[in-house]
C-alpha positions, -999 to +999 in steps of 0.1 A: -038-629+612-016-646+639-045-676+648-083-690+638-106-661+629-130-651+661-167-637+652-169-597+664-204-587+674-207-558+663-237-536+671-258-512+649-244-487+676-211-493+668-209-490+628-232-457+634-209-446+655-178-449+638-195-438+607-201-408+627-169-402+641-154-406+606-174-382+588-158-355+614-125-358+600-130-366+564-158-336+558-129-315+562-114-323+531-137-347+513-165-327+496-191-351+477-187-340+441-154-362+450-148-395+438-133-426+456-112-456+441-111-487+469-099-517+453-102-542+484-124-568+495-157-558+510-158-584+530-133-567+551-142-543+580-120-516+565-136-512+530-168-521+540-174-495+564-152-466+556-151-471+518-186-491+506-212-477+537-199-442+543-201-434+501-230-448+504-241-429+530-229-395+519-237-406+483-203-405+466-190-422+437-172-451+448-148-474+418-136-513+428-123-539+411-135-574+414-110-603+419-075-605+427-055-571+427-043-561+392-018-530+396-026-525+355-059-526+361-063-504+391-037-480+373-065-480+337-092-474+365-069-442+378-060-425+346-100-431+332-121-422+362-091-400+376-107-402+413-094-380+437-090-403+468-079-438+474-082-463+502-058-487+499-033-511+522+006-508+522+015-539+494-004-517+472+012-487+485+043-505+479+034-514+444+025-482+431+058-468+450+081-492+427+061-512+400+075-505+365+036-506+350+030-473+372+051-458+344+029-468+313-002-444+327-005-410+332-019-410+370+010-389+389-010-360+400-048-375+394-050-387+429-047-357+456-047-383+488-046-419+495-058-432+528-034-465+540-045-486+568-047-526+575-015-528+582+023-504+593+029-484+568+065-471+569+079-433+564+103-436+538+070-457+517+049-431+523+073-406+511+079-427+476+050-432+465+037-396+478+068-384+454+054-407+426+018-397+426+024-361+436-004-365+466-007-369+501-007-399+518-022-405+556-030-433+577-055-445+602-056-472+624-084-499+638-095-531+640-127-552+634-136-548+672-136-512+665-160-510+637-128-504+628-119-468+634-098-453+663-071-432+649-067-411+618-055-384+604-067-354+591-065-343+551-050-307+567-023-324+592-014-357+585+017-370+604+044-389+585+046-428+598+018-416+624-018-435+623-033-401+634-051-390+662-077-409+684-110-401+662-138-381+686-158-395+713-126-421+720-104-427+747-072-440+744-037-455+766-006-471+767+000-494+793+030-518+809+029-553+815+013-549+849-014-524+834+002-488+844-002-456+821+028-446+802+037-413+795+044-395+756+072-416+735+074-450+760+058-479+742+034-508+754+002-520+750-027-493+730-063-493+745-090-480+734-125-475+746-155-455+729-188-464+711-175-484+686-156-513+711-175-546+702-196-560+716-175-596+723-170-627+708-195-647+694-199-680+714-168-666+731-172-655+771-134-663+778-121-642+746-140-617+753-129-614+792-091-615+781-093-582+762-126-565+769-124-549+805-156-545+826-149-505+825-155-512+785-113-508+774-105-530+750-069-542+747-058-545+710-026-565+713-012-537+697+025-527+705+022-490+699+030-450+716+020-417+715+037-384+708+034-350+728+007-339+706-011-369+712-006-386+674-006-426+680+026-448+661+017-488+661+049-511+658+036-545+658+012-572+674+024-581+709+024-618+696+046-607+665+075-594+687+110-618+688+121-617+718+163-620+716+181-625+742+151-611+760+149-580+742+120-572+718+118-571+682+097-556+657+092-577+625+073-550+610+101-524+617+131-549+601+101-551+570+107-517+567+138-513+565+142-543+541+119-522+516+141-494+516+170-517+502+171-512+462+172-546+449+142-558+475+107-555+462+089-574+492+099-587+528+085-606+562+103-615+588+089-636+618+112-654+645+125-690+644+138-711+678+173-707+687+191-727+718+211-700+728+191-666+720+163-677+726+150-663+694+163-651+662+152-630+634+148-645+602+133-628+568+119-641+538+131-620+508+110-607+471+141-596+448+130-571+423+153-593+402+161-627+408+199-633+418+209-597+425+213-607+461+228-633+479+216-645+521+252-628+532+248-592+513+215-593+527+229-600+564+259-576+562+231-545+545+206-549+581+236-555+602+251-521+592+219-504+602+205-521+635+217-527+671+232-563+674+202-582+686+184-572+655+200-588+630+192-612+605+211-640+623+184-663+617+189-664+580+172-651+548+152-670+524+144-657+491+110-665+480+085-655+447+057-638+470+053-629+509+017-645+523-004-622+524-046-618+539-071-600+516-066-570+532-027-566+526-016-580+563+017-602+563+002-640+575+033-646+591+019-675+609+019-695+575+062-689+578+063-698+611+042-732+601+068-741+573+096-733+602+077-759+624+073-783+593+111-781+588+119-788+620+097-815+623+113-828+593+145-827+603+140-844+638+125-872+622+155-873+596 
C-alpha cells in the first residue's frame, strides 16, 4: 500500500504451515458445527488463507458476498444465517460500530466474535462495536510474506488494541535503527522469522536482500512493541511515519483518535512538506454530516489531546470517502500524489 505491488513466493510449506499454526489457536474456541461470515476479497492473502482454505480444510460453513461491500447486505446475511464468527477489516469494523442501517436488523448478539486484521484497529473501535454486537472482538496481525499469520490472539484472552501473541513455531523482535534488541514497551522495527517467511520476491534479488536476512528474519517495515507478557501492538509502517521537527508521527494513531470525535465518520492523515518543520500532519476528514465541522474546530479538538508536534498544523480537508485497498488499508499514497499534484500546480502557476 505505500508503492507498486511486489510478487511473494510463497511456498506450499509456508501456507501449510501457517494453516497449521492457526488451527492451534482457533481450535480452542472455533468448533466446526460453527459458521463463518468473511465478506472480503479472496484474492487477498488474509481471506484466502485464514477464511476460504482453512474452512475448507476443517470443513466449515463459510458465507461471502460478491462485489463491492454492502453494510445492508452483509447485515441481511447476519440476521439470516446468524453465523457465529466474522473475519473482517477495521472500515467495516468501523461501519458496523456507527452506521445507522446496523439499527434496522436484529444482529446484536448473533455474532459471538469477530476476528479484525489488514490493518490498526484502535481500542476505543474495538470497544464500540463490541458494545454494539454484544461479542468479542480480537485481532491478529501479518502480512503476504507471512502466508500471512504471525500474531493473534486467542478466543479465551484476547488483548484490547493488541494484535495477539506470536502464533507457534515463530520468533519474533524489535530492533533500533542500527539493528539492536529492544526490551518490553520500547518501539522500533518488528521481525519475524518462522516457516511461513516467504520465500522472496519474484524476479526480485535486491528486494528480497533488503528485508529477508540470510539467518531467515524478515523485516516487516512495521513500527511496532511488545508488552511484558509478550502481546505485540503495531503503530504504523516505517514509511508512514511524519517525521516533525525530527520527531515521529503515527498517522494511524491521529486516525484513531479522529474516529473517536462524534461528528467524524472516517479519517487519513499522511504528511505534506513544510520549510520549517520539516514535515507536517495533515488529515483528510469523512463528516457523518456534511457542514457539522469546520478545518479550525477540527484543529483546536486534536490540539487539545496531542503533544504540540502532533497536531493538525498541516490542515484538514474534508472529503466524501478515504482511499481505501480491497482489504480495508488506507492508500495514503494516492493523498500524498494529489499533494504532489497541487504542488506542482502551483509552482507552475
Amino acid at each position: 500500500t505505500t508503492g507498486l505491488p511486489k510478487g511473494v513466493c510463497l511456498t506450499h510449506h509456508n501456507l501449510v504451515s501457517n494453516l497449521r499454526q492457526l488451527e492451534v489457536i482457533e481450535n480452542q474456541g472455533f468448533p466446526e458445527d460453527h459458521k463463518l461470515i468473511s465478506p472480503l476479497p479472496f484474492f487477498h492473502i488474509y481471506a484466502y488463507l485464514v477464511s476460504m482454505i482453512y474452512c475448507a480444510w476443517r470443513g466449515q460453513q463459510m458465507i461471502t458476498m460478491s462485489g463491492r461491500f454492502d453494510m445492508e447486505q452483509f447485515c441481511q446475511l447476519l440476521e439470516e444465517h446468524r453465523p457465529q464468527r466474522a473475519h473482517l477489516v477495521p472500515p467495516i469494523i468501523l461501519g458496523l460500530a456507527k452506521s445507522p442501517v446496523v439499527d434496522q436488523y436484529d444482529i446484536a448478539g448473533a455474532l459471538k466474535l469477530i476476528v479484525s486484521a489488514a490493518a490498526p484497529l484502535s481500542s476505543d473501535s474495538e470497544r464500540a462495536v463490541q458494545e454494539r454486537l454484544r461479542c468479542t472482538v480480537k485481532q491478529g496481525w501479518g502480512m503476504s510474506e507471512l502466508s500471512p499469520l504471525a500474531t493473534f490472539n486467542t478466543d479465551a484472552a484476547p488483548r484490547s488494541g493488541s494484535v495477539g501473541p506470536l502464533v507457534p513455531s515463530t520468533l519474533g523482535k524489535i530492533v533500533d535503527e542500527q539493528g539492536n534488541s529492544l526490551p518490553p514497551n520500547e518501539s522500533g522495527e518488528l521481525l519475524i522469522k518462522g516457516p511461513q517467511v516467504m520465500l522472496g520476491y519474484l524476479d526480485a534479488p535486491d528486494k528480497t536482500a533488503e528485508c529477508l536476512s540470510e539467518s531467515g528474519w524478515l523485516r516487516t517495515g512495521d513500527v511496532a512493541h511488545y508488552d511484558e507478557d509478550g502481546y505485540f501492538y503495531v503503530t504504523d509502517r516505517i514509511k508512514e511515519l511524519i517525521k516533525v521537527r525530527g520527531y515521529p508521527v503515527a498517522p494511524a494513531e491521529l486516525e484513531a483518535l479522529l474516529l473517536t470525535h462524534p461528528n467524524v465518520q472516517d479519517a487519513a492523515v499522511i504528511q505534506i512538506p513544510d520549510e520549517k518543520s520539516g514535515e507536517l500532519p495533515r488529515a483528510y476528514v469523512v463528516l457523518k454530516q456534511e457542514g457539522t465541522e469546520t478545518e479550525e474546530s477540527i484543529q483546536l479538538w486534536v490540539k487539545e489531546q496531542v503533544a504540540p508536534y502532533k497536531r493538525l498544523d498541516g490542515g484538514v480537508i474534508f472529503t466524501d470517502a478515504v482511499p481505501k485497498s480491497a482489504s480495508g488499508k488506507i492508500l495514503r499514497r494516492l493523498l500524498r500524489d494529489q499533494v504532489a499534484e497541487e504542488a506542482k500546480a502551483a509552482s507552475e502557476n
